[in-house]
C-alpha positions in Angstrom: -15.4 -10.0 8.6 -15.7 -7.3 5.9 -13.2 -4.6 5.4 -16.6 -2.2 5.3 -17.0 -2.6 8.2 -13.2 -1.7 9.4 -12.6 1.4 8.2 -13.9 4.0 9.9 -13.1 7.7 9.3 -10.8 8.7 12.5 -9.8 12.2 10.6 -10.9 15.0 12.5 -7.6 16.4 10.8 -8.0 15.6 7.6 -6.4 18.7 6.1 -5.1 19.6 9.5 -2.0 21.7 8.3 -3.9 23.8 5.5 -5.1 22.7 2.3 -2.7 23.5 -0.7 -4.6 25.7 -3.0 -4.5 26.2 -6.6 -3.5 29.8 -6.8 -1.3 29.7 -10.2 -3.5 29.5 -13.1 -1.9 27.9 -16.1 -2.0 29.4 -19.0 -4.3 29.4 -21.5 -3.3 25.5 -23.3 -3.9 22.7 -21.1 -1.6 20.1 -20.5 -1.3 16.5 -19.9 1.2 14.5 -17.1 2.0 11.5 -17.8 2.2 8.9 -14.5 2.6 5.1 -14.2 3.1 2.7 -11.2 2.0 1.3 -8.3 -1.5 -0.5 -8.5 -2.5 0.3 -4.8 -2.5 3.9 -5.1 -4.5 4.0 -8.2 -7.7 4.2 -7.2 -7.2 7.7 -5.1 -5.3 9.1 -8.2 -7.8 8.6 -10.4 -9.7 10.4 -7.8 -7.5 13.3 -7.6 -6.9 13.4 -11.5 -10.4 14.0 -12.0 -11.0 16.4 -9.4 -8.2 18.0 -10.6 -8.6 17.8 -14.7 -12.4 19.4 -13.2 -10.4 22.4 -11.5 -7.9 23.0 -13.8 -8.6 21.8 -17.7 -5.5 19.7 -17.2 -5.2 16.0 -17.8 -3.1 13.1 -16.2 -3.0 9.9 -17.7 -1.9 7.3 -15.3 -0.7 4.0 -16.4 -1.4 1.6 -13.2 1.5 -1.0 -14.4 3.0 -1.6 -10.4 5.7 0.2 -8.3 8.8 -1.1 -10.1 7.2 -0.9 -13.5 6.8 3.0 -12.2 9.9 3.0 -11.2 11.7 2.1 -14.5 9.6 4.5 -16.2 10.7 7.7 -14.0 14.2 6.4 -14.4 14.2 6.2 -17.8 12.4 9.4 -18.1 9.8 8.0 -19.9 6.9 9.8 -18.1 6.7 12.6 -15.6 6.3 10.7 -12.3 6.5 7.6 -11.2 4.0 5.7 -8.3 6.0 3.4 -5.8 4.6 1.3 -2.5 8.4 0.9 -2.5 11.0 3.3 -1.8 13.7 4.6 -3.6 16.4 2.5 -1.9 14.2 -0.6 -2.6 15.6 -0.2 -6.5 19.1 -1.1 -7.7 18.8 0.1 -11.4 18.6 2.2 -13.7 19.9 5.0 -11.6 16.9 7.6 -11.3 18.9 10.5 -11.4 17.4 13.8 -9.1 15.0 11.9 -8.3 13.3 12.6 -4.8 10.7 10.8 -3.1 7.3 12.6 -2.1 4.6 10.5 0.5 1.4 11.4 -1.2 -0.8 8.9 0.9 -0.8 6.2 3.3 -2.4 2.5 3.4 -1.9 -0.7 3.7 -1.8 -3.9 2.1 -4.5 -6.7 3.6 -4.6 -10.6 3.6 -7.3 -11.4 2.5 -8.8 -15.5 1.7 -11.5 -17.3 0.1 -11.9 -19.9 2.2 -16.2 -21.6 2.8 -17.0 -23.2 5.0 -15.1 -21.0 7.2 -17.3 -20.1 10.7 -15.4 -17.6 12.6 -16.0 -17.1 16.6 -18.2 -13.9 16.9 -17.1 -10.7 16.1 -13.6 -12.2 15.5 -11.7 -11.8 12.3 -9.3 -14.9 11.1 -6.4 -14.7 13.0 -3.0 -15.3 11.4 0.6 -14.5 12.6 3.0 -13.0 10.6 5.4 -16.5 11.2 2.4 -18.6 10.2 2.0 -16.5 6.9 5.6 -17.2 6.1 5.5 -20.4 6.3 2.3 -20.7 4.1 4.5 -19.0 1.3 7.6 -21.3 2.1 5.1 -24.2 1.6 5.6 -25.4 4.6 1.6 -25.1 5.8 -0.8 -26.7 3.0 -3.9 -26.9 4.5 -6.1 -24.3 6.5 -6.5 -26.9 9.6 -3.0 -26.9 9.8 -2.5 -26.9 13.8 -0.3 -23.7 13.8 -3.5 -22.2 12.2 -6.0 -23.7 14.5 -4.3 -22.8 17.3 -5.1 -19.0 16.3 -8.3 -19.3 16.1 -9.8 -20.9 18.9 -13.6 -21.2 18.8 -13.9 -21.0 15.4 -14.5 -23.8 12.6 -11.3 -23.9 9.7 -12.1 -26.5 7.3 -9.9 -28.8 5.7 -9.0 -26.9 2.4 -5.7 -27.0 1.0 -3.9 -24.0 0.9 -3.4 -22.2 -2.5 -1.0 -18.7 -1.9 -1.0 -15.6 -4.5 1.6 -13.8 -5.1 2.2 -10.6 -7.4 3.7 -11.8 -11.1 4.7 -8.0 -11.2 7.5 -5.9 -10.0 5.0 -4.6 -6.5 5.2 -2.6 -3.5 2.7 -4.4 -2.2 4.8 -7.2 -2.3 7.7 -5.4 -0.9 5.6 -4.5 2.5 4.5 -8.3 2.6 7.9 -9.7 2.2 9.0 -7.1 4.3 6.7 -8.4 7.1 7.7 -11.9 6.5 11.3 -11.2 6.7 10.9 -9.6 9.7 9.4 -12.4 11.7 10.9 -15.7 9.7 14.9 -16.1 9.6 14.4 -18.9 7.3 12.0 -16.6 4.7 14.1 -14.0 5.2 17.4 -16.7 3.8 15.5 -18.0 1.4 13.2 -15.4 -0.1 14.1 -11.7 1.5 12.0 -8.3 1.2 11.9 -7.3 -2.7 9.8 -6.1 -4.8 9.9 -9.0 -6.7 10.4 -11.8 -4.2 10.5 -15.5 -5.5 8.1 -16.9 -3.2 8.5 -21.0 -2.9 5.0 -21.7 -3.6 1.5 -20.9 -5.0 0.8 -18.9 -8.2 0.9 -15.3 -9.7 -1.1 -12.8 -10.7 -0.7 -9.2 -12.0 -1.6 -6.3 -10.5 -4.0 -5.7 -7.1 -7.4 -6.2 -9.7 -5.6 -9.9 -11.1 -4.9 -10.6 -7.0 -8.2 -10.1 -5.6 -9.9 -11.9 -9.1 -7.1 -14.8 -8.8 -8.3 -14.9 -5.2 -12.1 -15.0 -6.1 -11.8 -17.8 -8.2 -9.5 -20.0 -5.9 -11.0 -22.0 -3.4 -8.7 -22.2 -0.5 -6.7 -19.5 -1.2 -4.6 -16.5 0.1 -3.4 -13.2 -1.2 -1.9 -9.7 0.1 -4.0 -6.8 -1.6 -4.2 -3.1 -1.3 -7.2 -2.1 1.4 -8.6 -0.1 -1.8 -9.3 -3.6 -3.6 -10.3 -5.2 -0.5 -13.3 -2.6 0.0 -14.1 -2.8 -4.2 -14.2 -6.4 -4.5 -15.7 -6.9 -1.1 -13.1 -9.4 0.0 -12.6 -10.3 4.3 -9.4 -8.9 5.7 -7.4 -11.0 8.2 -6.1 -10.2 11.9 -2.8 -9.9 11.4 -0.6 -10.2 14.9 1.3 -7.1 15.7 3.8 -7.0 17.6 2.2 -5.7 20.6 0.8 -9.3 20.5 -2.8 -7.9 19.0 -4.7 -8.8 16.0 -5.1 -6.0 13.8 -7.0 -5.1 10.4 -6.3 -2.5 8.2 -8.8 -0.2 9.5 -7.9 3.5 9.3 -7.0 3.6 13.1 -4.8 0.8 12.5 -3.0 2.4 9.9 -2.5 5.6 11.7 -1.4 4.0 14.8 1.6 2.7 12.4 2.6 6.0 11.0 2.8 7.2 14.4 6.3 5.5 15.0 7.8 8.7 13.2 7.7 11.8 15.2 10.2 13.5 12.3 10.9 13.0 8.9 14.1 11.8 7.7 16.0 14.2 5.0 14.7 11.6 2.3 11.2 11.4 2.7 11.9 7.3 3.1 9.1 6.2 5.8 9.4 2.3 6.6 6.1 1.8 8.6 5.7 -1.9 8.3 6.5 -4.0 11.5 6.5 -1.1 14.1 7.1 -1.9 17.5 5.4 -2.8 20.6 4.9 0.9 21.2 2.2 1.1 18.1 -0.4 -1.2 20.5 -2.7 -1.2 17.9 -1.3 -0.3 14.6 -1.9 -3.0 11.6 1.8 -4.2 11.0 1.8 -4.2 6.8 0.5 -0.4 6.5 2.9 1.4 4.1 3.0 5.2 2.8 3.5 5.2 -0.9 5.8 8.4 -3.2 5.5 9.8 -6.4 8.8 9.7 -7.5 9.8 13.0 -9.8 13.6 14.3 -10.8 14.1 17.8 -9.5 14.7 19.2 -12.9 11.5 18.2 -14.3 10.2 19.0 -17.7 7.1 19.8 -16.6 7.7 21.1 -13.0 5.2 23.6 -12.6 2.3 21.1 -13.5 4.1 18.5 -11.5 4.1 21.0 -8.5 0.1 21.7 -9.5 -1.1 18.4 -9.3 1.2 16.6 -6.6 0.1 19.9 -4.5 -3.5 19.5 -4.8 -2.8 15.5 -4.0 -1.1 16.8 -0.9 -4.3 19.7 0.2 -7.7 18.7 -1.0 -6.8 15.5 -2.2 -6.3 13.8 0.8 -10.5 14.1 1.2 -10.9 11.3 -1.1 -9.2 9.0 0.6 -10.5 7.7 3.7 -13.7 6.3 1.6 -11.0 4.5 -0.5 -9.0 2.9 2.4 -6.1 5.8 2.8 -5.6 7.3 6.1 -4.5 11.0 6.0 -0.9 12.3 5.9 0.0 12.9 9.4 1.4 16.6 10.0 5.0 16.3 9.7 4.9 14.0 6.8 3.1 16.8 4.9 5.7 19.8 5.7 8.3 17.6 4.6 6.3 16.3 1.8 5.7 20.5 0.6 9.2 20.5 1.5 10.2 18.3 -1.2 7.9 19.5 -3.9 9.5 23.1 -3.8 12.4 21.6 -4.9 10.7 20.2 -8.2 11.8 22.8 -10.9 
């Protein structure tokens, strides 16, 4: 089953909560941000820096390098914001010092396969368990007709094809929500690998980036990766069920996402918003969705443009991204989120 076919716009209130407008004109010179990080949010930002570079004159120049890389960059103040799938307390060193997380959007990381001779039961999607995935990366399942497989999918036709995983090379939020779903549900992944952003995974191979994971994937025969919904929907890839833990087998449509973000009825004084594995309540909601920050120091060099382009990515921005796989910000998450951003100086 396509991810086209899965994401369907459920956003009556899109910009429910006002649309940020751009009311303070910057003077005369135009200016440029500098931004590098996380690969999965990339495609709405270069959405929302061209919209915005049309609006304003001003330029961004985002460097699409992964979370952590994004995350040593803001650290080391080496550009003005940083993009992370990951938050804040996901990174150990260097210190970012005033830094402060801001959700910008929300999404989800798929599983995705390349796997002929495949014949799925109608209008099912290939069902996998969150336990079943972790012992694929353990290297403990090889081969697609594995039983604990099979057993998923009744009705439908898994041929025998080994089993080649891909993992992210690069320091990755996605990979952070994955091995953060894994953990959850396996004691002995959780021992041996853990949720990181850069987990060691005990088999497979690696590729860089969400583009190297969904071309790694294309050429493999037999093989598995997590990618961003964005890359799913651009490289027309199949999205698996994943098993919630409701008991339901979800895909990363819109709904499914926004069913996960409704765990949080408040916003806690950080911003940090752990939506992956939500419980039984979320009946429907797709268990490896994740919101992902712009990270910025308070003291910014550039804080009114910072405040500029983060606030249009928070108000009219969030229009481009239900096309792209990216649910809108709930309600609360965007008062805290403006919140936050009036503290940028």
């Amino acid at each position: 089953m396509l991810l086209k076919r899965l994401v369907g716009v459920s956003a009556a209130t899109l910009l429910a909560g006002g649309v940020l407008v751009l009311t303070a004109p910057i003077a005369s010179a135009k200016a440029t941000l500098q931004g590098e990080g996380s690969t999965l949010v990339a495609p709405l930002e270069t959405e929302w820096a061209a919209a915005w570079n049309s609006s304003t004159g001003n330029t961004v120049t985002y460097n699409a390098q992964g979370s952590g890389a994004g995350y040593k960059a803001i650290a080391q103040g080496l550009v003005d914001f940083g993009a992370s799938d990951a938050p804040l307390s996901a990174y150990s060193s260097p210190p970012c010092n005033s830094c402060v997380q801001i959700p910008w959007a929300l999404s989800a990381t798929g599983v995705s396969y390349n796997l002929p001779g495949l014949r799925l039961k109608r209008g099912k999607s290939l069902h996998l368990s969150p336990s079943v995935l972790a012992q694929i990366y353990l290297g403990q399942i090889t081969n697609w007709s594995d039983h604990r497989i099979t057993r998923l999918n009744k009705g439908s036709h898994i041929p025998s094809t080994p089993i080649t995983p891909i993992w992210r090379s690069d320091a990755s939020g996605d990979s952070f929500a994955f091995s953060s779903e894994l953990s959850d549900a396996s004691s002995a992944f959780r021992s041996s690998v853990g949720a990181s952003t850069s987990p060691s995974f005990k088999a497979g191979v690696g590729a860089k980036g969400n583009s190297g994971m969904a071309a790694t994937l294309a050429g493999t025969n037999g093989g598995i990766a997590y990618i961003s919904v964005a890359y799913l929907l651009a490289n027309n890839l199949p999205a698996a069920g994943i098993q919630n833990k409701a008991g339901k087998y979800t895909v990363p449509n819109l709904n499914a996402i926004e069913n996960a973000a409704s765990i949080f009825k408040s916003v806690p004084a950080n911003n940090q918003l752990t939506i992956v594995n939500p419980g039984k309540r979320a009946k429907y909601a797709y268990p490896i969705s994740t919101y992902t920050y712009v990270m910025v120091p308070t003291n910014a060099r550039q804080g009114a443009l910072l405040q500029q382009f983060i606030g249009y990515a928070l108000g009219s921005g969030q229009s481009f991204g239900p096309r792209l796989g990216f649910a809108p910000l709930p309600k609360t998450v965007l008062k805290a989120a403006r919140a936050t951003l009036s503290r940028i100086q």
